[in-house]
C-alpha positions in Angstrom: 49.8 124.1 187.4 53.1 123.5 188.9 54.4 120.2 188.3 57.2 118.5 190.7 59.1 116.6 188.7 61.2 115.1 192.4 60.3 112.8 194.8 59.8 114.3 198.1 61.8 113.2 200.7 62.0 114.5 204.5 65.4 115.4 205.3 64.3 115.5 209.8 62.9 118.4 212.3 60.0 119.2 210.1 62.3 119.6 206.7 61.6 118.2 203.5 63.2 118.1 200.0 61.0 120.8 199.2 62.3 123.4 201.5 65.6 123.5 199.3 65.1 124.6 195.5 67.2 123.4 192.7 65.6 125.4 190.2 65.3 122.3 187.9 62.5 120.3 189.4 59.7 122.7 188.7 57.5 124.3 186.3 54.9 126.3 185.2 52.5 125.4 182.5 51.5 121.4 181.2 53.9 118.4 181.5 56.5 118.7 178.5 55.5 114.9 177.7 51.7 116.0 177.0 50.2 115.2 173.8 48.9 118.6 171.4 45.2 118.9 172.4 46.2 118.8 176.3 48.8 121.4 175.8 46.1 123.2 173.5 43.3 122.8 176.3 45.3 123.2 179.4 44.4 127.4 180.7 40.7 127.4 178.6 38.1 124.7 181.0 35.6 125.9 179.0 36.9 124.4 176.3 38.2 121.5 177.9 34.5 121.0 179.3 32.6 121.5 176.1 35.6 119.2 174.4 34.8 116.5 177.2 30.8 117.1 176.3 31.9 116.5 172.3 33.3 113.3 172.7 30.8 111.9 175.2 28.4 112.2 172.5 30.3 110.9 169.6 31.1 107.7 172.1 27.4 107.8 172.9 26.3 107.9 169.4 29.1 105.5 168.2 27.5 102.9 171.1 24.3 103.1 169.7 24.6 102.3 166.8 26.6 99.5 167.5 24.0 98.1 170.2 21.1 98.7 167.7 23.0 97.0 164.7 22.7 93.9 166.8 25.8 94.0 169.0 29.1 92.1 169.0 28.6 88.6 166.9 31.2 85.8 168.3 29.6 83.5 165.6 
């Protein structure tokens, strides 16, 4: 994925920031910034779908329980 860092901005007759690299603003691969897994995950959707699939069913499961221990008491 290419990532543009820059805000684009048109410059007139059809030109935009774009047109003109500076050879700073962009860049192959995930966002610096991103956490371990997303780095990890970000050329395998496989993986990032069967990840997705994994914690759907721990939050399902988790939910559960919780509804069929009777819920969230405010008393």
């Amino acid at each position: 994925m290419i990532r543009d860092n820059g805000p684009l901005h048109n410059i007139g007759f059809g030109t935009t920031s774009r047109d003109f690299e500076s050879g700073d603003r962009e860049q192959q691969g995930p966002s610096p910034h991103s956490g371990f897994i997303s780095r990890a995950l970000d050329d395998n959707p496989v993986l990032k779908m069967a990840s997705a699939m994994v914690a759907t069913g721990i939050a399902a499961t988790v939910a559960g329980k919780f509804l069929r221990g009777g819920g969230l008491k405010l008393r």
